[in-house]
N, C-alpha and C positions, 0 to 999 in steps of 0.2 A: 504494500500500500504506500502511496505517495505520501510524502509531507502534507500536500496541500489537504490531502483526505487526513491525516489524522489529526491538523490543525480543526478541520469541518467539524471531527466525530468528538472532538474535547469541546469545539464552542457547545456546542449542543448539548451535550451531556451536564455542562455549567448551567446553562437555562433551566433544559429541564431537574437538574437537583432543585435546584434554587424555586423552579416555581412548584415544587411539590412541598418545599419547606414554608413556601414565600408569606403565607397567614399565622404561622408557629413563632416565626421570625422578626412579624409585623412589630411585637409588643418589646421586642428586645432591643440593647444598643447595638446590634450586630444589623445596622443598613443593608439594604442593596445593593449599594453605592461599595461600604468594603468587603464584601462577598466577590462582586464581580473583579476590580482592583485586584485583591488579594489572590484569586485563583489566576488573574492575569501577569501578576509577577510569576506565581509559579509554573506556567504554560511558555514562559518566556526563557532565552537565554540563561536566565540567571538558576534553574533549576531544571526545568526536563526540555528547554530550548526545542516546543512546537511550536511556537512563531518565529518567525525570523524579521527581525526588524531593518533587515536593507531588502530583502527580500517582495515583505509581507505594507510596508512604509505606502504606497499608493492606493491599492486597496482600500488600508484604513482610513487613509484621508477620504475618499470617495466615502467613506460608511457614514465615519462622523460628518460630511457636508451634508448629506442627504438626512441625518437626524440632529443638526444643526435647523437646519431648511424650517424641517417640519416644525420642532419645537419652537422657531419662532413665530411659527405662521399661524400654529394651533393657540399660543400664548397671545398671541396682538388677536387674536379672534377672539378672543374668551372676554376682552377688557375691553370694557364700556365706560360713557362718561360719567355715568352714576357708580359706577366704581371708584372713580378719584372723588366725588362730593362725598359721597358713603366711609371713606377713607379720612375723611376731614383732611387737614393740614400734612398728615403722616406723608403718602406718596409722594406727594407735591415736592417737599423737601429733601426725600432721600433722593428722588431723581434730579430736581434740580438743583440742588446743593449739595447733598452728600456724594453724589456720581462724580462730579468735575473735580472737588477737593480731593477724593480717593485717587483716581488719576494723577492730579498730580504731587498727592505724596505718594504715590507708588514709582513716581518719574524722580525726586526728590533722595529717598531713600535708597536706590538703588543705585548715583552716583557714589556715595563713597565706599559701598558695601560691593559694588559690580563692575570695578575698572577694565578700563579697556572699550568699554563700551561707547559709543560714539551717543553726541547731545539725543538724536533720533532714534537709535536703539535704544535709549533710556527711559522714554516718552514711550517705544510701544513695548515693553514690562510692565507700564504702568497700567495700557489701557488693555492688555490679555491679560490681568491679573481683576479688572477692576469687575464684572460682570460677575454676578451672583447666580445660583441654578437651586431653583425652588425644588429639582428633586431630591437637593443632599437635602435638603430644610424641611423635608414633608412635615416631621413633628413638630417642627415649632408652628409650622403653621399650619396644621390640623390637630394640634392636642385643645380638645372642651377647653382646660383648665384657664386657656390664655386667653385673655380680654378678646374680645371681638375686633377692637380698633388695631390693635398689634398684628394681629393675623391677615387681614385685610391689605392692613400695610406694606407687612412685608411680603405675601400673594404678590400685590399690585404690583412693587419694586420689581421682584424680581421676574415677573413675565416683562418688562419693560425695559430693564438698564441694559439687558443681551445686544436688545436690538440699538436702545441711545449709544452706546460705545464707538459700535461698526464706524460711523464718520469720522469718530477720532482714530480707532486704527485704521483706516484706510488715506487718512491725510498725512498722519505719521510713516506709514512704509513709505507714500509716494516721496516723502523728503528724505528717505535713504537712497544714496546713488547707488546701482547696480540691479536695484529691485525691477520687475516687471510695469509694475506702478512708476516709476522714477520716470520712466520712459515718458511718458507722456505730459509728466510732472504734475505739480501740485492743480493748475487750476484746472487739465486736463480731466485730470482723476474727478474733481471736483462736480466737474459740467457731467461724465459718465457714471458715476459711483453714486452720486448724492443724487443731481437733480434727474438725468435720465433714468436711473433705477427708481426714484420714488414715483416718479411718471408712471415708468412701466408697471409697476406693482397698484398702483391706483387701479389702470386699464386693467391689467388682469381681475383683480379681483374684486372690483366692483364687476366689472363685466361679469364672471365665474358666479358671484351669489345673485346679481337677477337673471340669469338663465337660468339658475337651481330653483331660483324660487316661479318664474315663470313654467316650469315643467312641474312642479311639484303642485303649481294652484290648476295642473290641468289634469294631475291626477297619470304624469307620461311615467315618475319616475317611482322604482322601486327603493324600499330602504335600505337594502344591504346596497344598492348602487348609488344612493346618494352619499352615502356614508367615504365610496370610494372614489365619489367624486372630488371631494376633500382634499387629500393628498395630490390630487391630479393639476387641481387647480394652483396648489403652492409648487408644483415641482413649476408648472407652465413660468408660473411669473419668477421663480429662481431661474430656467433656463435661458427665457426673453431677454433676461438683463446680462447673463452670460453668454450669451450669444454676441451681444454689442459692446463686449468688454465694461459692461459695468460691474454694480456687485448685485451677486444674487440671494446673497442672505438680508441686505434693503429692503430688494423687491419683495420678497418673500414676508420679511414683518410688515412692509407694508399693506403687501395684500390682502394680510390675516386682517388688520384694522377697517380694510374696506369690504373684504367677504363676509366677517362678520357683523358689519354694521347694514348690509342690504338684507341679510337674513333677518334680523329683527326689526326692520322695517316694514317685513313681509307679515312676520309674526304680531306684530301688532294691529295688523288687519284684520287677523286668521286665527281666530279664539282657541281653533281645534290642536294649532301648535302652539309646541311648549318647546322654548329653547333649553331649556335644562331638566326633559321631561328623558324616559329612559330610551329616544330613540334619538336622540341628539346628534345629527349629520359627523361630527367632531371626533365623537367616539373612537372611532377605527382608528384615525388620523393621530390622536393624542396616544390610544395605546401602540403605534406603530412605532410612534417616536422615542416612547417608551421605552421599547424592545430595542433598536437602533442604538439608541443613548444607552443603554446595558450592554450591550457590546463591544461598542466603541469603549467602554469603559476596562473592558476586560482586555481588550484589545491595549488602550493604554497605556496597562500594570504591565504588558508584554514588553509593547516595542519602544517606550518611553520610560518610564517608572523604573523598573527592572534596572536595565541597564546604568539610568543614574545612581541607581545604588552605591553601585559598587567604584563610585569616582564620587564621593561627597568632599564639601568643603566648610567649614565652618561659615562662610559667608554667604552662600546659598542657603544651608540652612536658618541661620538666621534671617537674609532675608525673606525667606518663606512666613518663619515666623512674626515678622514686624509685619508683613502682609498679612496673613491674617488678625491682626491684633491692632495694629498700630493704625496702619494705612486704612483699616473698615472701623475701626470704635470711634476714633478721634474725629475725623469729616462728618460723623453720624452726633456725636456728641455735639460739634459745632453745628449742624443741620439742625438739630431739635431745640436749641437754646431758645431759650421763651418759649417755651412749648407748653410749657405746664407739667410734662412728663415725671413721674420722679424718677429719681438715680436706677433704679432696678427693670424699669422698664425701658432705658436708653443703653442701659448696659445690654439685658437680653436683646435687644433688637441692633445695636451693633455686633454682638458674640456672632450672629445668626445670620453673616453673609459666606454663605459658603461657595467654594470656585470649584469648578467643574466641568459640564459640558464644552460652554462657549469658552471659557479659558483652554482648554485644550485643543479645538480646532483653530481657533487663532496662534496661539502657538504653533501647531504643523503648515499651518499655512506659511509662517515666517519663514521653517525649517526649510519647506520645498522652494522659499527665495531665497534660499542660498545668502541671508545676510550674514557680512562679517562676523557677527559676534552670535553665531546660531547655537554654537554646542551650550554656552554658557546660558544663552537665553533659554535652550528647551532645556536645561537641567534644573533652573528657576520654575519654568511650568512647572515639569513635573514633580519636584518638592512640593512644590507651593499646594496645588491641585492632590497629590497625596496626604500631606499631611492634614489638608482641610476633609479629605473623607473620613480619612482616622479620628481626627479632634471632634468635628461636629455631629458624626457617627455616633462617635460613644457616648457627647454629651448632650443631643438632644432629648433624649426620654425623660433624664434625670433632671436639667434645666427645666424646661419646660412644667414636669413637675413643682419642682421648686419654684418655679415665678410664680406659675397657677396658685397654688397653696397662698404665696405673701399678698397677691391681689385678691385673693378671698379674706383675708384677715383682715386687710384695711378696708376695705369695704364693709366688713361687718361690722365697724365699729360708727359706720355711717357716714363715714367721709367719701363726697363726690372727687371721683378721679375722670378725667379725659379718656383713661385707659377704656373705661365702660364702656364706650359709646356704642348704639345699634349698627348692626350689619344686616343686609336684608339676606333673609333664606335661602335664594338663587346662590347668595356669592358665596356662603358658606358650602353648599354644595361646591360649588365648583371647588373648593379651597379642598375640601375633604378628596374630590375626584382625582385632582391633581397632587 
């Protein structure tokens, strides 16, 4: 049997353990996120070396772009503007304050700790490091215990910062010389990546949800085919923009914003549907990406992870660690002031940005542009990106416990907190689906 066949019969045998255990495992600090990681280090190089990472390196990128794609397409789909009112002040601020300052204390701290590194290699550390992935975070933002306003919050954030970043790193590569982007340079990139990709993502997927919804009010379309109309619609408007040399993860969150804003346009006409009812077009789409993003992630601990193991340096690792600590508490601390928040709920919802998907396909993306300073940048990823599965793996259940627990005590003593505030029904479903 081939390599490539027993790389096949080990992914699969990973999934299927995993989802037979996958409801046993739910309640424990043992995520999915370090399951998958963790049997990826050991598939890799560094143990029974069934991946090969010069090998197996293209592939994976194509995995992760394609569950990149989705989960942004599925994530701008899900988020409406009664999501950010419902969210009060919270959203507002981590995107728009807490996102830029993270940025650039992650550009900041990683001059004296990452020499060698050129002004522009430093800037994008900053901005593949800055994107948070709501699925290391499930617990904090589906355990009862945590205020409704928090959960919402950080829901919001993190289907949102994925895609706000992409502009920053894509102006940042184009001002490294050598890159593919360089070529065309900055305001080229700019006029293709920013404006012609959100164009094209508009078109697509406005256009893509009132054709669903014009066959659906005529009674043409089945539900297992609407469902797989979904993914078809984000791959289009990913492909359109890459076809013309823009970027197709833009188009792609773009599309999401405008597919799912025609579907509830439709749905507001049409009593009979229920946008968060159990046949939700989305479904298929979110658990694809799902399955994609667990792969890629296994894939990862292979051909990324692994092998940085075994080349660490004091300075990576720390700055992995200032990145999760430093670089996400501090710009969240400074984003909430005047908030009203107290100490323990600016603490938990800074602890509670965790790096992951989008950090990782930006990262390989760097790798496959051959910038100068790539070994040391994807050795960064992947510290940073491992040790945030490990950390927020093991401490979400416990956390989340524990905060839950202190905001029922103070409340019971009758003091009104912000942290209360209502979330409507719909958005809690989605928090729990996702």
């Amino acid at each position: 049997m081939s390599g490539e066949a027993w790389t096949g019969v080990a992914v699969a045998g990973v999934l299927g353990a995993y989802a037979l255990c996958s409801r046993r495992l739910a309640s424990t600090p043992v995520s999915s996120a370090m399951v998958f990681v963790g049997c990826g280090v050991l598939l890799g190089p560094a143990v029974f070396d069934l991946i090969d990472p010069e090998r197996d390196i293209g592939p994976v990128l194509t995995l992760l772009e394609a569950a990149l794609a989705l989960v942004l397409f599925t994530d701008a789909m899900a988020v409406r503007r009664r999501d950010l009112r419902s969210g009060g002040f919270l959203p507002g601020r981590l995107l728009g304050i807490g996102l830029p300052l993270s940025i650039g204390a992650g550009w900041l701290l990683a001059w004296p700790l990452l020499p060698g590194l050129t002004l522009w290699e430093l800037a994008l550390v900053g901005a593949v490091l800055a994107p948070t992935d709501a699925a290391l975070g499930k617990t904090a933002m589906s355990s009862p215990r945590v205020p409704p306003l928090v959960r919402q919050g950080l829901n919001v954030e993190s289907g949102l910062n994925d895609g706000m970043v992409l502009p920053f790193f894509v102006l940042f590569l184009a001002a490294i010389p050598g890159t593919s982007a360089a070529a065309e340079g900055v305001a080229g990139v700019f006029w293709r990546a920013l404006v012609l990709s959100t164009a094209l993502g508009l078109l697509v997927g406005a256009g893509g949800g009132r054709l669903l919804c014009w066959a659906q009010a005529r009674g043409w379309v089945a539900r297992e085919w609407a469902q797989l109309f979904v993914p078809a619609v984000a791959m289009a408007a990913y492909m359109s923009a890459d076809v013309s040399d823009g970027s197709g993860f833009i188009a792609a969150w773009v599309a999401g914003f405008a597919f799912g804003h025609a579907l509830r346009r439709y749905r507001a006409t049409s009593p009979r549907e229920d946008p968060d009812g159990p046949d939700r077009p989305a479904d298929f789409a979110e658990n694809l990406g799902g399955l994609l993003a667990s792969v890629g992630l296994l894939v990862f601990g292979a051909v990324l992870l692994g092998p940085t193991l075994d080349d660490l340096s004091w300075r990576i690792v720390g700055y992995a660690a200032l990145s999760l600590t430093v670089v996400r508490m501090l710009p969240v601390a400074l984003a909430l002031a005047g908030s009203g928040l107290r100490p323990p709920t600016v603490a938990y919802i800074g602890w509670f940005g965790p790096r992951g998907l989008a950090s990782v396909v930006l990262g390989l993306i760097v790798v496959e542009e051959h910038v100068r300073g790539v070994v040391l940048l994807g050795q960064v990823v992947a510290v940073t990106v491992g040790l945030s599965v490990l950390l927020h793996g093991v401490s979400a259940v416990a956390l989340a416990d524990r905060y839950g627990r202190w905001h029922k005590r103070t409340t019971a003593t009758g003091r009104e907190l912000p942290e209360g505030g209502p979330v409507p029904q719909a958005a809690q479903r989605r928090i729990v689906a996702r």
